[in-house]
N, C-alpha and C positions, 0 to 999 in steps of 0.2 A: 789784595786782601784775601786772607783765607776763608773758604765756606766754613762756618761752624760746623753742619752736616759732616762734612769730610772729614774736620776734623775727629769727631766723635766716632765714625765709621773706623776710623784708621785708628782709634784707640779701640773700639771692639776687635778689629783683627786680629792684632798685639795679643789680645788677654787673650781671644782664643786660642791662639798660636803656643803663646803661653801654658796654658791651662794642656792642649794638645799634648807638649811635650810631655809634662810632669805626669801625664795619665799611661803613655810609654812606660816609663817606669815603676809607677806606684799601682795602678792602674783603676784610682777613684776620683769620679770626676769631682764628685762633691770636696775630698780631699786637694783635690787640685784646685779648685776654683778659691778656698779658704788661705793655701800655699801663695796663689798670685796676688791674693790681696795683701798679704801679710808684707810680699817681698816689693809690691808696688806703693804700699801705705796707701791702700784703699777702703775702706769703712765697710764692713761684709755687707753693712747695711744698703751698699749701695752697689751692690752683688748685679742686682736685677736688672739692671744698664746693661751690663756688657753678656749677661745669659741670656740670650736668645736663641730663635728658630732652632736647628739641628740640636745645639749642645743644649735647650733648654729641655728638649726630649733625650736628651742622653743623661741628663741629670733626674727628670721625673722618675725613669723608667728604673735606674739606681734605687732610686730612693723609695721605691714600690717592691724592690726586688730583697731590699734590706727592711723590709716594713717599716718605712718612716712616712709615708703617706700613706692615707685611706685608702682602699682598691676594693671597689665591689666587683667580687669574682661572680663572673658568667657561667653558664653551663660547660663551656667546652675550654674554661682556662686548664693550666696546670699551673700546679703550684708544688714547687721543689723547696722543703723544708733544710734548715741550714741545717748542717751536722754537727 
């Protein structure tokens, strides 16, 4: 019988693997992570499963960089306005 664990681990893989590739070329993770749900028939809602550790800081730091999160700037940030 199979570990449930494992199996969930090895469908996180996937989608990051996934998600990895389409970032290669388009090069948004946020875009990407929307793409693998689309092509897997996965619920965006249910997004938050397979984002984790590294790509969930690959995805925050997008999304602060594109002002879609809150970011209280520090003294010693920089902040590079889109053109």
């Amino acid at each position: 019988m199979t570990n449930p664990e494992a199996v969930f681990r090895m469908a996180r893989d996937q989608f990051l693997a996934e998600v990895e590739e389409i970032v290669k070329t388009d090069g948004s993770y946020i875009d990407a992570i929307q793409t693998v749900c689309e092509r897997n028939e996965i619920e965006i809602e249910s997004s938050p499963f397979y984002v984790t550790g590294a790509l969930k800081e690959r995805v925050t730091l997008e999304a602060r960089q594109k002002f879609l999160l809150k970011h209280e700037l520090c003294q010693n940030d920089i902040v590079e306005l889109p053109l």
